[in-house]
PANUVO-824219 format. One line per field, with one value per residue: x, y, z of N, C-alpha, C in turn; residue in three letters. Coordinates in nm, 2 decimals, padded with zeros to 4 digits, always signed. Example, Ala and Ser with C-alpha at 12.3 -4.5 7.8 and 13.67 -1.06 7.14 Angstrom:
# residues 2
n_u	c(+01.32, +01.28)
n_v	c(-00.57, -00.22)
n_w	c(+00.78, +00.71)
ca_u	c(+01.23, +01.37)
ca_v	c(-00.45, -00.11)
ca_w	c(+00.78, +00.71)
c_u	c(+01.32, +01.29)
c_v	c(-00.33, +00.00)
c_w	c(+00.78, +00.79)
vexlo	c(ALA, SER)
This chain:
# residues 109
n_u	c(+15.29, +15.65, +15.74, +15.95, +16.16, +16.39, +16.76, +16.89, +16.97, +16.64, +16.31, +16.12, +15.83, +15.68, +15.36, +15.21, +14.95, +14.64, +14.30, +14.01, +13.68, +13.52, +13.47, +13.30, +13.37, +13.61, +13.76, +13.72, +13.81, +14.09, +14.15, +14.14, +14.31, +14.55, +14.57, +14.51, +14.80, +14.99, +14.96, +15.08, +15.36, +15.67, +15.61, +15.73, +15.62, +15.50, +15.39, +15.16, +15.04, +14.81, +14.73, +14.60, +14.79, +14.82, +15.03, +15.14, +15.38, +15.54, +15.72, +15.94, +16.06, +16.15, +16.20, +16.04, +15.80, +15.70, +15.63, +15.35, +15.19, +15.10, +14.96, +14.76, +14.45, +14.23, +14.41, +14.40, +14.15, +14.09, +14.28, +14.16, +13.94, +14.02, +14.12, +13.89, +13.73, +13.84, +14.07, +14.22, +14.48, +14.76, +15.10, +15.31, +15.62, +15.90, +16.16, +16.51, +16.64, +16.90, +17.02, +16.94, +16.88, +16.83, +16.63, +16.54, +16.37, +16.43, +16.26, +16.23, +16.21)
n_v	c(+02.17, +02.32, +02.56, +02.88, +03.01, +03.23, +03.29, +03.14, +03.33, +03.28, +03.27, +03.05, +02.92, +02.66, +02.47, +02.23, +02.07, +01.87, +01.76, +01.83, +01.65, +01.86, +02.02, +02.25, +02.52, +02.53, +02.45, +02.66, +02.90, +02.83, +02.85, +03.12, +03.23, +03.13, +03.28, +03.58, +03.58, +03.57, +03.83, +03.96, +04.16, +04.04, +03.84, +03.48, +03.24, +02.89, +02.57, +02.25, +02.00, +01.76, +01.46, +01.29, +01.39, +01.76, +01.98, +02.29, +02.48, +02.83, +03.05, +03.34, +03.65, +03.78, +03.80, +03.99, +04.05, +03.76, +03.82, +04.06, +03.90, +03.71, +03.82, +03.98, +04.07, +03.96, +03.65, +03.68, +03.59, +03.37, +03.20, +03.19, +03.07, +02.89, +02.71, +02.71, +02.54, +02.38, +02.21, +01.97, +01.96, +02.15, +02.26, +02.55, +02.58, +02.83, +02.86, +02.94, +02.95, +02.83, +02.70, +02.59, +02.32, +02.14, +01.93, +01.92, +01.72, +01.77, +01.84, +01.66, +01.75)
n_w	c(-19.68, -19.70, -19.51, -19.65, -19.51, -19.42, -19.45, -19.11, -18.80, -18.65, -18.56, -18.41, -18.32, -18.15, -18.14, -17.97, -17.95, -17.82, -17.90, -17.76, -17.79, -17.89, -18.16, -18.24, -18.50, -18.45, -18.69, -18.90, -18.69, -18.68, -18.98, -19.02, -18.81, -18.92, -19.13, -19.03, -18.89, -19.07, -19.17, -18.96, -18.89, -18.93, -18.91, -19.09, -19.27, -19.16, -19.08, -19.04, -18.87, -18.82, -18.68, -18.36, -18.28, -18.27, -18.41, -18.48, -18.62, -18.63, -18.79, -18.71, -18.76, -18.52, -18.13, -18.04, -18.28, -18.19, -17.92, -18.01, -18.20, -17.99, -17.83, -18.00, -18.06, -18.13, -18.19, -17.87, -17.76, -17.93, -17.79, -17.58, -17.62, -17.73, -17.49, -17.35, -17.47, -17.68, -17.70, -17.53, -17.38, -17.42, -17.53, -17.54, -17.71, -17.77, -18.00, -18.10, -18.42, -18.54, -18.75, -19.05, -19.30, -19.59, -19.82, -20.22, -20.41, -20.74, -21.05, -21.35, -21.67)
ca_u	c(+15.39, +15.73, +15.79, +16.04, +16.23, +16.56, +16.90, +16.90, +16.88, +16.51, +16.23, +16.02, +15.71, +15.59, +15.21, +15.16, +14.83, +14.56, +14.20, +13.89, +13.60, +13.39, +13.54, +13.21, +13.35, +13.77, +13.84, +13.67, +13.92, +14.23, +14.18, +14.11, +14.44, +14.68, +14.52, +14.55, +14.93, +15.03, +14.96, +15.17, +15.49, +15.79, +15.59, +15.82, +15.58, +15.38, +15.34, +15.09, +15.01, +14.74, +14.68, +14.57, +14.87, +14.86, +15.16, +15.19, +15.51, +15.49, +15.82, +15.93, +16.23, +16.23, +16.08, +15.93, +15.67, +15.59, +15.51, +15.27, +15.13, +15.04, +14.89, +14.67, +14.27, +14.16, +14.44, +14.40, +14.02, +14.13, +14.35, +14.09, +13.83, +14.07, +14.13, +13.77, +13.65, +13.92, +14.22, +14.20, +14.64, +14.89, +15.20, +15.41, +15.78, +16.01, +16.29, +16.55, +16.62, +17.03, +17.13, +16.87, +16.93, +16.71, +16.63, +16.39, +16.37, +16.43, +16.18, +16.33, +16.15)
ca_v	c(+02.25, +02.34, +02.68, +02.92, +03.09, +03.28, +03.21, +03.19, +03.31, +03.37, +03.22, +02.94, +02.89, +02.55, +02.48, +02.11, +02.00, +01.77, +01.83, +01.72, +01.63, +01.98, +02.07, +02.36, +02.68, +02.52, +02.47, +02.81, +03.00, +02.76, +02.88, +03.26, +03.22, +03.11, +03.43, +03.62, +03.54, +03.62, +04.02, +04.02, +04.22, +03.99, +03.65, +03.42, +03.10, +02.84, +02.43, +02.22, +01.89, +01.70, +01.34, +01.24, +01.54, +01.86, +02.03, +02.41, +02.55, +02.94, +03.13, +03.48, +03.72, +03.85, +03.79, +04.17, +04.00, +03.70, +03.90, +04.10, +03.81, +03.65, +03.97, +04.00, +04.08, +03.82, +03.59, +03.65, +03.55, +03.23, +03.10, +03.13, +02.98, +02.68, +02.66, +02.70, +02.45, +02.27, +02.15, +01.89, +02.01, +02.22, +02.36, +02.58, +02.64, +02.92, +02.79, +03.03, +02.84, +02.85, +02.64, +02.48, +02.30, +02.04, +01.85, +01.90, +01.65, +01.80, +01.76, +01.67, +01.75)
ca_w	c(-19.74, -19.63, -19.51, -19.73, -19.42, -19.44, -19.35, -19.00, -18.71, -18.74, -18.43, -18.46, -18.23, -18.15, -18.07, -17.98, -17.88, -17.78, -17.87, -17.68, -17.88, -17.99, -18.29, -18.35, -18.49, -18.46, -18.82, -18.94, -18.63, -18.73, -19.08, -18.96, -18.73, -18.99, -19.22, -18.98, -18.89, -19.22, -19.17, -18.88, -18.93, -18.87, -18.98, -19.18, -19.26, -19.09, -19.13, -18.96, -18.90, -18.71, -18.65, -18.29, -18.16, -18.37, -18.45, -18.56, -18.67, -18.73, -18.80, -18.67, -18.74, -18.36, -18.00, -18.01, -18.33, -18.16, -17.85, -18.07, -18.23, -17.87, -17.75, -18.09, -17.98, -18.20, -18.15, -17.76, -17.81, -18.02, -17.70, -17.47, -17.69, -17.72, -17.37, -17.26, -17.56, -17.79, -17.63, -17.39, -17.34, -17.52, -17.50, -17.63, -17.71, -17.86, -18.05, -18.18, -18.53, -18.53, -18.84, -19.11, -19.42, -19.63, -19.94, -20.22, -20.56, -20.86, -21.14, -21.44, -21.81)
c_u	c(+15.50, +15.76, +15.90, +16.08, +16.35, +16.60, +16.90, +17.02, +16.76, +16.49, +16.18, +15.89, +15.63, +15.48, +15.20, +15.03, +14.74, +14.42, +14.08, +13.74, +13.52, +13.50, +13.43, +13.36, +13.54, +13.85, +13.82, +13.80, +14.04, +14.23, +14.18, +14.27, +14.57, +14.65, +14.54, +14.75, +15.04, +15.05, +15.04, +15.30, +15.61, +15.77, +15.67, +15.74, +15.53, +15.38, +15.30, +15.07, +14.90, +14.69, +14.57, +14.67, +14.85, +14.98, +15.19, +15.30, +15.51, +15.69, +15.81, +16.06, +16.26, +16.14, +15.95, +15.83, +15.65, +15.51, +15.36, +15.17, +15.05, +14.92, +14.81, +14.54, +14.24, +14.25, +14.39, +14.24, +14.04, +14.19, +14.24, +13.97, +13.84, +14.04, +13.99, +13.68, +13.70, +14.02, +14.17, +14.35, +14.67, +14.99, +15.27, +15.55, +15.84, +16.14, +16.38, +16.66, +16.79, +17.10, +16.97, +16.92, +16.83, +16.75, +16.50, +16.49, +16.38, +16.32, +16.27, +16.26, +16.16)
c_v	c(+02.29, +02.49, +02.73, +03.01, +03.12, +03.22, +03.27, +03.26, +03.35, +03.24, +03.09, +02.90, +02.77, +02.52, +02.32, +02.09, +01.91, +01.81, +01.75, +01.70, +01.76, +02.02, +02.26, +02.49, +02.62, +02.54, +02.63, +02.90, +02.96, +02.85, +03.08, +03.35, +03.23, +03.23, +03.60, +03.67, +03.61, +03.76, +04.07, +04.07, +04.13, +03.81, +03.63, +03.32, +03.05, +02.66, +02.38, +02.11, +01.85, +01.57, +01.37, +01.37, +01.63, +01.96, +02.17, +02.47, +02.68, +03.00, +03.22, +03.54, +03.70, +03.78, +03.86, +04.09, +03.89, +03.71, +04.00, +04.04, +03.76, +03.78, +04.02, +04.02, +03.99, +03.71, +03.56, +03.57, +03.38, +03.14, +03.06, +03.07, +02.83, +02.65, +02.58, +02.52, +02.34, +02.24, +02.10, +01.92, +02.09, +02.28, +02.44, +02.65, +02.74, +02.88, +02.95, +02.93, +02.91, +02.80, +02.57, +02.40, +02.16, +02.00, +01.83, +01.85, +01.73, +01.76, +01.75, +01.64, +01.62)
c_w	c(-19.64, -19.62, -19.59, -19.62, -19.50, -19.40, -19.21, -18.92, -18.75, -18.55, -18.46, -18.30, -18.24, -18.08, -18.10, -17.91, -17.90, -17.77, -17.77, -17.82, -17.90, -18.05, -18.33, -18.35, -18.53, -18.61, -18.91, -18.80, -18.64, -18.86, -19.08, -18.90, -18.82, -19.13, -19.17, -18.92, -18.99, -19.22, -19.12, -18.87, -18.86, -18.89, -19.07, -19.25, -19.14, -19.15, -18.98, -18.98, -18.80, -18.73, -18.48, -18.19, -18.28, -18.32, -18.56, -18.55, -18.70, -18.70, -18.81, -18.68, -18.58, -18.25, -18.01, -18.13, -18.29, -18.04, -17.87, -18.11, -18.12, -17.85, -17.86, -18.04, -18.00, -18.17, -17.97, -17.77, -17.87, -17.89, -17.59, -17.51, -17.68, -17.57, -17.30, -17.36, -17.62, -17.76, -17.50, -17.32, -17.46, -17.45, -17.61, -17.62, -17.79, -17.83, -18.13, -18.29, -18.57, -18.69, -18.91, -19.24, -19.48, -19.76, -20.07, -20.41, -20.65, -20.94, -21.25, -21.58, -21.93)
vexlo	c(UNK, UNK, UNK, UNK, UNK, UNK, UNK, UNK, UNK, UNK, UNK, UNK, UNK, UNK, UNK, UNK, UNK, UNK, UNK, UNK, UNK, UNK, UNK, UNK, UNK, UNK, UNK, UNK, UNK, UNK, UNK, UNK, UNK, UNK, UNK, UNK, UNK, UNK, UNK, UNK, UNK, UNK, UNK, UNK, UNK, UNK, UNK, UNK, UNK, UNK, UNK, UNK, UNK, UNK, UNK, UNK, UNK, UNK, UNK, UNK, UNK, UNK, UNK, UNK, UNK, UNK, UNK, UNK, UNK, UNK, UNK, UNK, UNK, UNK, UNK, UNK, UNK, UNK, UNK, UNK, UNK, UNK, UNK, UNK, UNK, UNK, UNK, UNK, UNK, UNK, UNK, UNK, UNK, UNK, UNK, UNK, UNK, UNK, UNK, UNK, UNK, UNK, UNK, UNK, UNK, UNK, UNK, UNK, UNK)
């Protein structure tokens, strides 16, 4: 699904990574994570993808919420879980999201 952001400026925080093989426990704190996320004052949205690289997208009005978000209990907990367990790499970037625009089919009755 494609996020419903505003008109920008607005954030965007990209999470690419690379897992190693133990999965225990990942999909249950992935789904926890992006539930979480959602509460946080200043979230905009969220799209994810994962083949062989995964690729999270989350959108943020400001810095000040995705510094808050980082610095979450449970999120912090989640990072070092990955580190220690589920990511063989990752990085991640903040984008400040200047100009969007897109394309979606019509249905037609």
């Amino acid at each position: 699904m494609i996020a419903k952001t505003p008109l920008p400026p607005y954030y965007a925080v990209i999470f690419t990574s690379i897992k190693t093989g133990s999965n225990t426990g990942y999909e249950q704190m992935a789904v926890r994570m992006a539930e979480l996320a959602q509460q946080q004052p200043g979230y905009l949205g969220m799209e994810s993808a994962r083949e062989e690289t995964g690729i999270t997208i989350s959108y943020w009005e400001s810095l000040e919420a995705i510094r808050h978000w980082k610095n979450n209990s449970e999120h912090l907990l989640a990072q070092e879980t990955g580190k220690a367990q589920w990511y063989e790499a990752y990085k991640t970037r903040i984008c400040l999201v200047e100009r969007d625009y897109g394309f979606k089919k019509e249905e037609h009755s």
